[in-house]
C-alpha positions, 0 to 999 in steps of 0.5 A, spaced: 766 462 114 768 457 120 774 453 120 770 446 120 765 449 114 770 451 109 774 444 111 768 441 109 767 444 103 775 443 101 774 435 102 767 435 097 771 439 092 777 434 093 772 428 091 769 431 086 776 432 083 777 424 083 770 423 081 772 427 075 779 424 074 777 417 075 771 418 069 776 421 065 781 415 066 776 409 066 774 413 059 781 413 056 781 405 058 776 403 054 778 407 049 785 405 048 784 398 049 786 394 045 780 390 044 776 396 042 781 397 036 782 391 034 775 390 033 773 386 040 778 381 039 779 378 046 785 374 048 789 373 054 794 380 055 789 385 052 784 383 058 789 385 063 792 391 059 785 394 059 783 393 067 789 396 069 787 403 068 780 400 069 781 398 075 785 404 077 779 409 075 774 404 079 779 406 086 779 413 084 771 413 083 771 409 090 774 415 093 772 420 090 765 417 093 767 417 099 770 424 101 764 426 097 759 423 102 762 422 108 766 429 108 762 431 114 764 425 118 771 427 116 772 434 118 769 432 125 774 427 126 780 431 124 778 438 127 774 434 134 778 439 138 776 445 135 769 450 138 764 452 133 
């Protein structure tokens, strides 16, 4: 295996670990909010207790997205000096 290839595939499986984990955190956010065991009683702070792991989990899947779909792009542009 070339060294672009098996960077390539490093980086794929570098995503799909963080889209993994940020299924996992969004998940454990909604379910752990306050809200969900309060029986959906809104109020002010449990909005902003609940989108913090939320929003953590939606970068995490935005980056996980990312290396998954431009891991080609990116070993190119780290290993641009190297010959096939």
């Amino acid at each position: 295996m070339k060294t672009k290839q098996l960077a390539n595939v490093l980086i794929k499986i570098l995503g799909l670990s963080q889209f993994i984990y940020a299924i996992l955190a969004i998940v454990s956010g909604l379910l752990q909010s306050p809200p969900l065991m309060q029986g959906m009683q809104w109020q002010g702070t449990q909005w902003r207790i609940m989108l913090i792991p939320f929003a953590h989990g939606i970068v995490q899947l935005a980056i996980g997205f990312y290396l998954i779909a431009k891991s080609q792009s990116l070993t190119n542009y780290l290993f641009k000096d190297d010959d096939e």
